[in-house]
N, CA, C and O of each residue as an XYZ file, in Angstrom:
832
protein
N     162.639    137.757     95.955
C     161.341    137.665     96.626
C     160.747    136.276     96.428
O     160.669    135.770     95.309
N     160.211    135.495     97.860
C     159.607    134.235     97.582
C     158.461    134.410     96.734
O     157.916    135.512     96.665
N     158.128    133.613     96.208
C     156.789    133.138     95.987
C     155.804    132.804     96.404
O     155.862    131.575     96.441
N     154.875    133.132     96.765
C     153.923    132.517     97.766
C     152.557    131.313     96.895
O     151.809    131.591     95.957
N     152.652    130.311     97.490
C     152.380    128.813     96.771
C     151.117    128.629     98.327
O     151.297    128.746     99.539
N     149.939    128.313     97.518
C     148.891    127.823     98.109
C     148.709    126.059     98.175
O     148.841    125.474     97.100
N     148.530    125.561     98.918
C     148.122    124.017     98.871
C     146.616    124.006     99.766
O     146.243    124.721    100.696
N     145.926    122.840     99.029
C     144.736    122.426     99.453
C     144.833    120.797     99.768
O     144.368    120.313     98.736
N     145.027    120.193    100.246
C     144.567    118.750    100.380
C     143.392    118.258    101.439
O     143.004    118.482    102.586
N     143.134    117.565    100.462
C     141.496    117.080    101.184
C     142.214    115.381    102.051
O     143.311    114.822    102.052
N     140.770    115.085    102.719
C     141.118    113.630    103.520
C     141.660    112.571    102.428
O     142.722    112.032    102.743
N     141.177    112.248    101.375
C     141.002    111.197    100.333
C     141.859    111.675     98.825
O     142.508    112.702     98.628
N     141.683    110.932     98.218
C     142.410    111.358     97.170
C     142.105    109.859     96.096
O     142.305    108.720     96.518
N     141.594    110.165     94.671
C     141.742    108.909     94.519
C     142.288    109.109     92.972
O     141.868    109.934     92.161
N     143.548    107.937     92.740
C     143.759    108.400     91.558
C     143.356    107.100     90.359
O     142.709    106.167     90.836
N     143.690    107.014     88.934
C     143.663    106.096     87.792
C     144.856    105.868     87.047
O     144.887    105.196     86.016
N     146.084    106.570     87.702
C     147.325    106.112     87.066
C     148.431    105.803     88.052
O     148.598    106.584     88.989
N     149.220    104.710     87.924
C     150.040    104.575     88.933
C     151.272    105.762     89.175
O     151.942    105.813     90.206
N     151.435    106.749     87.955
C     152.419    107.772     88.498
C     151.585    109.074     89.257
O     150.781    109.680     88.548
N     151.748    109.488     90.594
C     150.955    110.187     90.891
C     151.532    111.672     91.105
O     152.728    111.783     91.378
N     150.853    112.636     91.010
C     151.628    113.998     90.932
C     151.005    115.157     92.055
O     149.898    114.756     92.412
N     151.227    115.983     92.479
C     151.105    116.465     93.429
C     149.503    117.261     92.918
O     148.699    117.593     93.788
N     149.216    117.487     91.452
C     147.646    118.183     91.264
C     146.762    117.037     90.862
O     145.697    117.174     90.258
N     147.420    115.613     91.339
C     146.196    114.787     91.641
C     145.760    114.553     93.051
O     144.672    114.086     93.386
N     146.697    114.917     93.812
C     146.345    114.913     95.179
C     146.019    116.309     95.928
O     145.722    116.258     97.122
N     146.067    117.552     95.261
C     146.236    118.767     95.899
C     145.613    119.914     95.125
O     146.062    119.815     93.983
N     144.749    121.014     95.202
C     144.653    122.246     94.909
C     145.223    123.086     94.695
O     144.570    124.098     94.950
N     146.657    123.404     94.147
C     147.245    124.414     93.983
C     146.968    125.683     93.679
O     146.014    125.833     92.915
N     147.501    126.611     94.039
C     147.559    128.131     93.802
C     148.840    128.760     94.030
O     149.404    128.722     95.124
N     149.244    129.262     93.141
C     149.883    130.741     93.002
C     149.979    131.745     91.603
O     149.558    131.233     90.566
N     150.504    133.126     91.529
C     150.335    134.091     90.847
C     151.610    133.374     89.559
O     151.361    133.826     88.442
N     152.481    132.681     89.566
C     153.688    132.406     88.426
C     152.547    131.399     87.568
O     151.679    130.924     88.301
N     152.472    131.081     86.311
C     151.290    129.979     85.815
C     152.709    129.057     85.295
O     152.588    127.868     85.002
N     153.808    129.646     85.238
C     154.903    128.298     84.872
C     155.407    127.920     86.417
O     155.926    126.808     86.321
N     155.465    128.319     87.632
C     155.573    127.537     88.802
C     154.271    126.711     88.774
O     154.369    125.493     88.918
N     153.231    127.195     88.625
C     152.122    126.559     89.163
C     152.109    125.602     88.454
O     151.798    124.739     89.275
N     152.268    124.854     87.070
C     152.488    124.104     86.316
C     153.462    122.912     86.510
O     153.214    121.707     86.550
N     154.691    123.606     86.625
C     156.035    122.817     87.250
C     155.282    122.031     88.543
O     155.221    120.810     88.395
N     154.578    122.682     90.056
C     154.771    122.307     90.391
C     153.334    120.705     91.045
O     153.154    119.963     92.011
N     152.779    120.991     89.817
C     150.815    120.107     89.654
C     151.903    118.941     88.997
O     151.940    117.744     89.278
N     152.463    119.426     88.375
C     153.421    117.967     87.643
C     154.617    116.773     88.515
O     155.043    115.620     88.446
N     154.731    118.004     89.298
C     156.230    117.112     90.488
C     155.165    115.264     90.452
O     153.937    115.207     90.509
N     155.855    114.358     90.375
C     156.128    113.397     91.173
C     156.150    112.972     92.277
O     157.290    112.979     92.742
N     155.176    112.482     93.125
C     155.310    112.038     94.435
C     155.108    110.861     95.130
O     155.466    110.589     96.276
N     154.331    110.001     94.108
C     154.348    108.468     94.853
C     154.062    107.793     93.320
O     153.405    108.451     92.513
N     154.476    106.729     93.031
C     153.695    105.451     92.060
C     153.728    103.810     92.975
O     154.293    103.371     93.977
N     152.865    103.348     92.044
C     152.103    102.572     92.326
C     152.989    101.647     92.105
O     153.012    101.751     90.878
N     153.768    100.790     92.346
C     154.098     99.345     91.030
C     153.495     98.035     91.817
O     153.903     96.935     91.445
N     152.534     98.105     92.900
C     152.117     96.476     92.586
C     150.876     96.747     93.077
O     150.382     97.391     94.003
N     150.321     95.660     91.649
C     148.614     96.136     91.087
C     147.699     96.131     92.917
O     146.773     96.890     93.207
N     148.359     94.990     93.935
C     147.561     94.504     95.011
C     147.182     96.017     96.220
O     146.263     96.346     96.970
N     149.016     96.764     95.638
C     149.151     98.135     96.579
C     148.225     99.057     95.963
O     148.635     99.669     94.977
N     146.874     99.295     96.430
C     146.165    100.378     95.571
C     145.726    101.208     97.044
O     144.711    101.870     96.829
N     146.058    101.305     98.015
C     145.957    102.069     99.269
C     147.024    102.597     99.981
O     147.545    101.733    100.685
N     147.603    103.806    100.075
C     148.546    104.441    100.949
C     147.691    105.510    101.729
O     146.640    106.115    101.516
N     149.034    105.441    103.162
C     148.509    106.833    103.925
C     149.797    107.760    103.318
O     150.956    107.394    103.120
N     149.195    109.057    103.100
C     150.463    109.761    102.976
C     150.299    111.125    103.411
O     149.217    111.711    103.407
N     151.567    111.693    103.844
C     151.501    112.473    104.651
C     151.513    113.878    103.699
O     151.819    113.710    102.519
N     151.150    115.456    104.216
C     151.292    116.653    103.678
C     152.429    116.976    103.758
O     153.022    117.363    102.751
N     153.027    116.906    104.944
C     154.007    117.898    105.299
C     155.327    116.727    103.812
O     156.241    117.532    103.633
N     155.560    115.838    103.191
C     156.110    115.147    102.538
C     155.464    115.656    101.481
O     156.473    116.081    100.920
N     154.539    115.972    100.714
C     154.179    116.654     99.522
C     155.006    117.917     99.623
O     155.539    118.240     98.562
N     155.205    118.613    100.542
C     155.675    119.751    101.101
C     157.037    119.757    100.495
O     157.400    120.460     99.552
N     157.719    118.916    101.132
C     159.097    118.423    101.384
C     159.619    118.601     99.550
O     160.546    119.221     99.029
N     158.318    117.576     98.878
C     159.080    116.857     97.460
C     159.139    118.460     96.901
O     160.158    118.815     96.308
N     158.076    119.377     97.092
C     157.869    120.816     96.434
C     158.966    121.771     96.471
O     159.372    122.402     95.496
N     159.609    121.865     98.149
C     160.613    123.076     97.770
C     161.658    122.233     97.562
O     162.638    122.738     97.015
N     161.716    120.946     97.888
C     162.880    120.157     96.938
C     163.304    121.034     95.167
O     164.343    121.655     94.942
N     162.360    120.849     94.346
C     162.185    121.082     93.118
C     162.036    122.566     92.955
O     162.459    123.169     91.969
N     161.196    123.329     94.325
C     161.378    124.869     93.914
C     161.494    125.499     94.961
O     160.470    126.072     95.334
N     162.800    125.650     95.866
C     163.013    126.243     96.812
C     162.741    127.473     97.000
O     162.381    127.905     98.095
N     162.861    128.096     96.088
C     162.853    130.066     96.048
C     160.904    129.960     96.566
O     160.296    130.885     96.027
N     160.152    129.225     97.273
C     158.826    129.700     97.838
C     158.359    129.194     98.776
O     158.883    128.252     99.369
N     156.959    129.890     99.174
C     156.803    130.120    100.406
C     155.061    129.146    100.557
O     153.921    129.515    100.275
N     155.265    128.636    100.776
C     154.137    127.077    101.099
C     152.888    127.618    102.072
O     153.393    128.360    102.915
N     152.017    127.558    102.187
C     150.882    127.740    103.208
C     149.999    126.601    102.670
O     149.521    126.483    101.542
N     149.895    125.794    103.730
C     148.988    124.420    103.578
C     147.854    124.890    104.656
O     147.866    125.334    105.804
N     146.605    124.468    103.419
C     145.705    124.918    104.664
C     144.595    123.328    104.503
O     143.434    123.293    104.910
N     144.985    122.690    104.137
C     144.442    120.960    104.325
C     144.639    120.015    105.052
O     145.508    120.473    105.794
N     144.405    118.740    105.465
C     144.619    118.024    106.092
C     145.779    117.510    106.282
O     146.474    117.558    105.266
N     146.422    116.892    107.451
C     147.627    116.861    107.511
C     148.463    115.538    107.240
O     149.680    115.450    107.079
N     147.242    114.256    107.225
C     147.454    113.173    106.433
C     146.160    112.805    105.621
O     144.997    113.099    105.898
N     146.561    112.212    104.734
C     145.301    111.650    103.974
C     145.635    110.271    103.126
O     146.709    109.691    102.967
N     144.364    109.980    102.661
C     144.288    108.716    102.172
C     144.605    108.852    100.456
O     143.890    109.675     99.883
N     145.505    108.194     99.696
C     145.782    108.262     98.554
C     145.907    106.791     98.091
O     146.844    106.025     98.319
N     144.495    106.492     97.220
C     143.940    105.312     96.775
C     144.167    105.383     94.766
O     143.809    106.215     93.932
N     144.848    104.193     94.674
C     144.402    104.042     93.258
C     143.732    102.839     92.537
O     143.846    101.636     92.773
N     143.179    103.332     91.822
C     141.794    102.614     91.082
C     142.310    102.501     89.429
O     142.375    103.559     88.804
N     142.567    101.589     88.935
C     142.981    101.794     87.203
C     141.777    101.625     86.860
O     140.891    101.039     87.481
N     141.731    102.156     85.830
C     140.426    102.746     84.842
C     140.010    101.148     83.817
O     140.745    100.883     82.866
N     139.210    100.528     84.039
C     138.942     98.887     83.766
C     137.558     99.141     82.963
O     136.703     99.864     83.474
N     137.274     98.328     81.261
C     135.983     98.741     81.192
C     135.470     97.675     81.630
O     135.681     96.466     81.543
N     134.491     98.610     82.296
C     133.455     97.301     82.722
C     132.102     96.667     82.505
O     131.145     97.429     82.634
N     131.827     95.288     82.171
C     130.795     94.428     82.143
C     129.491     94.681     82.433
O     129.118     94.103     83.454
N     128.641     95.369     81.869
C     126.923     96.012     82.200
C     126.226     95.352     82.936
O     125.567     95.686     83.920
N     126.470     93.749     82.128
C     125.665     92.640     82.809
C     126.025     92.746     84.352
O     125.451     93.617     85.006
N     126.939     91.913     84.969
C     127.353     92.193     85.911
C     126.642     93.078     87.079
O     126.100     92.881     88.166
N     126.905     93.976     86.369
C     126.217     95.635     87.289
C     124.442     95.687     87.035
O     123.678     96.157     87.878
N     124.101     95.245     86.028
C     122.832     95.313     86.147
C     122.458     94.156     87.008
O     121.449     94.447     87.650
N     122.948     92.790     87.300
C     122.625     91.343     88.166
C     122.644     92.216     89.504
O     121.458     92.449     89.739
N     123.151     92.596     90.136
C     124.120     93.245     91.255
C     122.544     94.288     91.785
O     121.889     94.248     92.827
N     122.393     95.128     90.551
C     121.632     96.211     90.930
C     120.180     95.758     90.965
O     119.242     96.315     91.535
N     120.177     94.589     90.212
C     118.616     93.633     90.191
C     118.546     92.958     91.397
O     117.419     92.804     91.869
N     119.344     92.592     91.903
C     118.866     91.592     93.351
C     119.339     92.736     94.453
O     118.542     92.703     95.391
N     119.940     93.323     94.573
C     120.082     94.881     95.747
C     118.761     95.539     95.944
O     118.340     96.154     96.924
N     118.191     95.275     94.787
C     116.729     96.300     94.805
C     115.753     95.308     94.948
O     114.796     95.711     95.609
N     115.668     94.276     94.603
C     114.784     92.760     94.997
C     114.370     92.747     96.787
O     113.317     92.632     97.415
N     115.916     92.946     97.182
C     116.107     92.370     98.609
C     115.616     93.880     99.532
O     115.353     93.788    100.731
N     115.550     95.062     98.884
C     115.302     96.076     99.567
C     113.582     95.876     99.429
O     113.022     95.573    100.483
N     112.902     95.992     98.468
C     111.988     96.118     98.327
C     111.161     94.717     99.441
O     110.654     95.062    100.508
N     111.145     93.808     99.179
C     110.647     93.052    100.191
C     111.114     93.230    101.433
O     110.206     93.220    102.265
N     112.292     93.405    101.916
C     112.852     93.576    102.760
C     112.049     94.889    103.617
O     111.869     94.674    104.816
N     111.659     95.962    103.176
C     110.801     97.019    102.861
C     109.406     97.128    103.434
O     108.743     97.815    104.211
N     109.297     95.809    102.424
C     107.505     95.087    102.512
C     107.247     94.851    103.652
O     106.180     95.174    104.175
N     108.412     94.095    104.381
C     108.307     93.336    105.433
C     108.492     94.624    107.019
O     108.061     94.536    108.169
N     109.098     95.414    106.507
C     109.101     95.578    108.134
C     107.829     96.743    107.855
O     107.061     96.756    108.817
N     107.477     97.618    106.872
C     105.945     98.171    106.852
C     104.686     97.374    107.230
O     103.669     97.998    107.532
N     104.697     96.081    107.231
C     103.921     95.035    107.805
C     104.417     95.121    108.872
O     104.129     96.161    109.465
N     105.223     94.275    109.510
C     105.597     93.854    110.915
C     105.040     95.102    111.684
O     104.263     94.904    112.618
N     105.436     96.510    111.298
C     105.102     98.072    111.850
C     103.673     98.311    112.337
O     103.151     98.814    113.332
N     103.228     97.674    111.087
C     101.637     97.953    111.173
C     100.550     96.520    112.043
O      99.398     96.610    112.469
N     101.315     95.537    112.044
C     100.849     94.460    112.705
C     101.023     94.745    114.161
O     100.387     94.177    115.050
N     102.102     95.842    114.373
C     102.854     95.538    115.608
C     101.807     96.698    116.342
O     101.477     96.452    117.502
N     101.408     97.639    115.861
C     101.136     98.570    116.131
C      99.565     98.241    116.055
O      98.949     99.060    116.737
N      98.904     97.500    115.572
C      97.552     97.083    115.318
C      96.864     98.066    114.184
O      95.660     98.310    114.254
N      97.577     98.543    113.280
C      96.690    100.054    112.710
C      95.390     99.811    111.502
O      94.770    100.671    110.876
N      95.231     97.959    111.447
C      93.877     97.811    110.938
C      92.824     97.683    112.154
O      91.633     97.905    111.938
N      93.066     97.494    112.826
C      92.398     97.657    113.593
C      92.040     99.213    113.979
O      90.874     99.572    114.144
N      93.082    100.037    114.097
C      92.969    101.214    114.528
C      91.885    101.733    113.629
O      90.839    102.303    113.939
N      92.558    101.279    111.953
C      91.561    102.031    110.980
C      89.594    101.925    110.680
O      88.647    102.493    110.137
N      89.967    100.807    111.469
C      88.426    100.191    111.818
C      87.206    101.060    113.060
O      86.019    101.367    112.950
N      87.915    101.172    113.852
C      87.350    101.921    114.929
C      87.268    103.354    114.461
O      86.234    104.020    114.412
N      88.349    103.706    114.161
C      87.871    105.683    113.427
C      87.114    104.983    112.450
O      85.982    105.161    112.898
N      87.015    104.508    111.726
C      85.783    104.513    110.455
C      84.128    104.256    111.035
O      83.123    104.793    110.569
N      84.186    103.318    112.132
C      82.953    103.393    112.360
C      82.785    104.012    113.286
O      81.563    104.111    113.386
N      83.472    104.775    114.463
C      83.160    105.788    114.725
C      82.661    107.186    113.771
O      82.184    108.137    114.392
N      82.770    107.259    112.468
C      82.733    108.627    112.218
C      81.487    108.210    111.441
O      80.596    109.059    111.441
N      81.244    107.098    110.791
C      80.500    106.368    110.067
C      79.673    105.495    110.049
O      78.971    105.249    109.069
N      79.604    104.506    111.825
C      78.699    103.885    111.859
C      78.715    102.969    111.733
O      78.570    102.259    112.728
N      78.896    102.383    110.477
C      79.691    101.093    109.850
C      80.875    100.606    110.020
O      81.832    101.140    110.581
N      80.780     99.194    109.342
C      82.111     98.833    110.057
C      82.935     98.712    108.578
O      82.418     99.029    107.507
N      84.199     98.238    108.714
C      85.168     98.798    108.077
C      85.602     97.545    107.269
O      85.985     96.551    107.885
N      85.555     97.553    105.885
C      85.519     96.354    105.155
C      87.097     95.761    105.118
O      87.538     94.612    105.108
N      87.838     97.297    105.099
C      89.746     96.803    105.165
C      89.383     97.999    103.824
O      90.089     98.971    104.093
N      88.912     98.177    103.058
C      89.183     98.996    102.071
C      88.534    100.421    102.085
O      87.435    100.511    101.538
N      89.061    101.508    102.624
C      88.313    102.574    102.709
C      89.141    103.808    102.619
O      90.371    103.754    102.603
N      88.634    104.646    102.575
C      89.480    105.707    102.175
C      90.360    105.933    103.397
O      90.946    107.002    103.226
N      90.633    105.486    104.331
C      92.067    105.555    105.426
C      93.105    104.802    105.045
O      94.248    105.258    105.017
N      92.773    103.417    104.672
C      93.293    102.342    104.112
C      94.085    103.110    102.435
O      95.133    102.717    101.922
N      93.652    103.655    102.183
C      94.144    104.521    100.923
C      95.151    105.419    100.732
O      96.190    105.375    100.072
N      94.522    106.454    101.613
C      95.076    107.623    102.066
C      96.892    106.989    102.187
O      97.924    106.930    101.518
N      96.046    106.422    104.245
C      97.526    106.012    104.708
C      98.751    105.292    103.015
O      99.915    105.686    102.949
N      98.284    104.480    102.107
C      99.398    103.852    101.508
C      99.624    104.918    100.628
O     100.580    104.721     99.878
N      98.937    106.175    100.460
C      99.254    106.579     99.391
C     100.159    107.675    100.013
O     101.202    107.988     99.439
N      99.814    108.216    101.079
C     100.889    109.222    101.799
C     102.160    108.588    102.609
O     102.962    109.383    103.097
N     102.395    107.027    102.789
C     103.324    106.543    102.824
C     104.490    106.579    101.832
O     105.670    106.886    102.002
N     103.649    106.073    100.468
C     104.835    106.370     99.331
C     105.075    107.648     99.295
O     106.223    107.978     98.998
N     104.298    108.472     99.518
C     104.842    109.885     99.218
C     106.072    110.276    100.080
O     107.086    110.901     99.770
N     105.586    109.586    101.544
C     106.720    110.384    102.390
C     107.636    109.676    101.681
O     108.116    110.289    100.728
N     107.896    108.930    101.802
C     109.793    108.052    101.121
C     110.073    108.595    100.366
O     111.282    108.681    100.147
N     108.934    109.431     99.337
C     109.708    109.457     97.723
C     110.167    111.281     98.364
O     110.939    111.927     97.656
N     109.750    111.779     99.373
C     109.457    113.266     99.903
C     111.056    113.113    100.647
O     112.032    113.794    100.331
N     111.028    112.103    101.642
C     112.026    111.691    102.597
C     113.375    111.743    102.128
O     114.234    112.492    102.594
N     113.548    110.895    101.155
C     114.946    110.288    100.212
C     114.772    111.495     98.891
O     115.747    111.541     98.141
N     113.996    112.137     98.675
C     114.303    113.450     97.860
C     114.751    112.763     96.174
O     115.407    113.210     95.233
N     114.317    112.014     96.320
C     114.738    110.687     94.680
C     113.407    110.393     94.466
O     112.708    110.107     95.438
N     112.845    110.422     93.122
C     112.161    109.223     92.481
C     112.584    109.617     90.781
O     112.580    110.605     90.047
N     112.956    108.075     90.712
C     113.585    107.817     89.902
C     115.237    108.542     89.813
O     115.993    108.540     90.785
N     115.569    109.092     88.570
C     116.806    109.762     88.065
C     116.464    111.273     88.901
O     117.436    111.930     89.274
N     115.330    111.693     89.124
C     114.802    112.934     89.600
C     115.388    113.572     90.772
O     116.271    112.783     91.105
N     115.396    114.246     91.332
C     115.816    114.986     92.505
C     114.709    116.075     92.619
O     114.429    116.833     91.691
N     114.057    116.086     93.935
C     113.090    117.027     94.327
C     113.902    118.494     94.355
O     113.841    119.373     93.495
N     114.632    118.498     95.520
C     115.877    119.463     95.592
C     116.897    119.585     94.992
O     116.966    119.159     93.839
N     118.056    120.246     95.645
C     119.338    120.407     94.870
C     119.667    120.069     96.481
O     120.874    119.866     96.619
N     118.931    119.957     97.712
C     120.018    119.256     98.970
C     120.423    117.991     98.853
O     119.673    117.133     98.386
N     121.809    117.693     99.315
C     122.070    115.638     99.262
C     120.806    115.086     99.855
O     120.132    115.630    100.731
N     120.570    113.935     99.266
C     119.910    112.902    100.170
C     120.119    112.346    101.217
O     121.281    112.447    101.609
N     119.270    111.645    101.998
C     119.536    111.488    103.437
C     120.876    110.148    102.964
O     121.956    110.221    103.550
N     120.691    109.208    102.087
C     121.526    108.126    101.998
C     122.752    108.982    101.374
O     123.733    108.239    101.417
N     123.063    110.068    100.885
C     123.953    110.101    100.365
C     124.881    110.509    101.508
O     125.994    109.995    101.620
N     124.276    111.732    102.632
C     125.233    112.113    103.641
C     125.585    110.985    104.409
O     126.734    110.903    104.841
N     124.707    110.053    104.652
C     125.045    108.408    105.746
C     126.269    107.998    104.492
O     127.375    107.711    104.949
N     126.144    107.967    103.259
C     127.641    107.486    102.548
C     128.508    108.220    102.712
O     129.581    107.639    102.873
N     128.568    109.548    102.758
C     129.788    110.533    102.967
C     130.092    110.282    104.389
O     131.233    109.983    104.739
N     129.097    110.394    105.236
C     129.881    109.607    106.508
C     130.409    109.158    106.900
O     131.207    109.415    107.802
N     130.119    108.106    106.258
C     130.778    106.098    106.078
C     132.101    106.736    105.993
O     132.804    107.149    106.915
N     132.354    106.747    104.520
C     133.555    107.162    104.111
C     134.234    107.916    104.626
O     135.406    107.548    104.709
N     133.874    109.397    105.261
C     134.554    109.923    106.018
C     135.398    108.981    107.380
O     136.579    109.009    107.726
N     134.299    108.236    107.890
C     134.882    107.453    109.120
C     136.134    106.593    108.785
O     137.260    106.763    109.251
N     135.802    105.782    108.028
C     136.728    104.885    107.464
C     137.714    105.549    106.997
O     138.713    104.906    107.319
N     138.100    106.694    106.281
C     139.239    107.448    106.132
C     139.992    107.493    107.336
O     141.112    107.034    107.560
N     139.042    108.250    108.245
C     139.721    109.126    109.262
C     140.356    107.632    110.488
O     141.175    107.800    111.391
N     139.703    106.342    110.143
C     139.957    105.393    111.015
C     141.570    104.800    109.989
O     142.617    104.335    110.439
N     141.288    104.990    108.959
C     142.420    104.401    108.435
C     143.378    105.373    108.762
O     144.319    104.723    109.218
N     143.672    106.583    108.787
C     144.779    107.603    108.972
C     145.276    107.373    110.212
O     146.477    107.252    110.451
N     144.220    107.294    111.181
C     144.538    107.308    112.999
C     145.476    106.390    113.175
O     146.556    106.526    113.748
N     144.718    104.795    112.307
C     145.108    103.576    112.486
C     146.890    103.647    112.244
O     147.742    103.388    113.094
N     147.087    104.031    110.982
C     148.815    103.789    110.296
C     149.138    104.633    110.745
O     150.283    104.283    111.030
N     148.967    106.389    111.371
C     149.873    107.073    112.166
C     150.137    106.594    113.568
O     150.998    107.168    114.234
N     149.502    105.648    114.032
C     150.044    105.013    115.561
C     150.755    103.620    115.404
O     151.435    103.138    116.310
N     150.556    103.017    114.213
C     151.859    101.935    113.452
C     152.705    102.984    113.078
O     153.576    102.806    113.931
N     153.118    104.014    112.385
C     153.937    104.596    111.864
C     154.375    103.733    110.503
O     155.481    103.385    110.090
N     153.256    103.573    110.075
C     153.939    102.961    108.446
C     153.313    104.105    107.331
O     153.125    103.575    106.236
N     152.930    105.640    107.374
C     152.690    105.973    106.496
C     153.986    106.462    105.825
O     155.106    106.222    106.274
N     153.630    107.468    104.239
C     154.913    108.152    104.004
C     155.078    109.328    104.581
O     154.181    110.158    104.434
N     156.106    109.621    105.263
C     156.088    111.170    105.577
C     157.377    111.387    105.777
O     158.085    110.393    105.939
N     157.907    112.533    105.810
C     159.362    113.075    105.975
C     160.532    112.342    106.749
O     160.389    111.921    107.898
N     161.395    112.256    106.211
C     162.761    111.515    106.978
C     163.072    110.308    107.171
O     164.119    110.025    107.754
C-alpha cells in the first residue's frame, strides 16, 4: 500500500544555508513520522557561489528528487507550481548602520509629510476656509489660532495614527497595516514577475 505524502509550497521560499532540503522549501505531511522525516531532509539544491543567492525552481522537480528516494508513495501537491528559492546567509549585523539608514528614512518622510499637508492646505485655501466659518458663527475674525485650527491638526494626527493602525511599537488592531499589505504586494509582484520572466527563458530548475 502507497503512502500518501502531502506537499505545500508557497511562491517564495527563503533560506540561511547553502544546502537546501525539501522542509525548507515545503510543508510536508504524512501519517509514517520516519518517511516524513527522511523525506524534510532529502537534498534538493545548494548554493556554491556566494553572488548565486536567487533561483527559480520548479515543484514538479521537488517531486521528482522525492519518489526518487521514496518511491513506494503517493504525492498530492497542492502549492504553487514554480517558486522563488532565495538565499540569505545569516551575517551579524552593524546597529549603527541600521540606525543611520532608519534616521534619515524617517527625516525625509517626515518633512516630506510636512510638505505636501501644506501644499494640500495652500492648494485648497483651508485658512482661509477656517476664517470665514469662524466669523460666520462668531462674528469675529479669525486670528489663525482657534479652535478649528486645533481641532483640524489634532484630528489629522489622529487619522494617520487611526489610518496606518501603528503608533509607535503599538498596533491598534490585530489587522495588517495598510503599508504592510502594499509590501506583501510588492513582493508578491516581483515574485510572480520573476517566475513568468525565467519560465519564458526556460532557465529555471525543473525536470529533465
Amino acid at each position: 500500500m502507497q503512502e500518501n505524502v502531502y506537499l505545500k509550497i508557497t511562491l517564495s521560499a527563503k533560506v540561511h544555508k547553502p544546502q537546501v532540503t525539501v522542509g525548507d522549501v515545503a510543508k510536508v505531511y504524512c501519517q509514517d513520522k520516519a518517511l516524513l522525516n527522511k523525506i524534510k531532509t532529502l537534498n534538493i539544491y545548494t548554493f556554491h557561489n556566494p553572488k548565486e543567492n536567487r533561483v527559480i525552481y520548479s515543484a514538479v522537480k521537488v517531486i521528482e528528487i522525492i519518489t526518487e528516494n521514496c518511491p513506494s508513495i503517493n504525492i498530492s501537491h497542492i502549492g504553487e507550481p514554480d517558486f522563488v528559492l532565495e538565499y540569505e546567509p545569516i551575517n551579524k549585523k552593524n546597529i549603527i548602520p541600521a540606525w543611520v539608514n532608519v534616521s534619515i528614512c524617517s527625516i525625509i518622510m517626515f518633512f516630506g509629510a510636512a510638505f505636501a499637508i501644506m501644499t494640500f492646505n495652500t492648494d485648497v485655501s483651508i485658512s482661509k476656509l477656517f476664517s470665514d466659518i469662524y466669523a460666520d458663527i462668531t462674528g469675529q475674525n479669525n486670528n489663525g489660532f482657534s479652535i478649528l485650527e486645533i481641532s483640524y491638526s489634532v484630528g489629522l494626527g489622529l487619522g494617520i495614527i487611526i489610518f496606518y493602525n501603528h503608533f509607535g511599537k503599538r498596533r491598534l488592531s490585530k489587522d495588517p497595516t495598510p503599508i504592510e499589505l502594499e509590501m506583501r504586494s510588492y513582493e508578491t509582484d516581483i515574485e510572480t514577475a520573476l517566475v513568468d520572466g525565467v519560465n519564458k527563458k526556460g532557465e529555471h530548475i525543473d525536470v529533465g
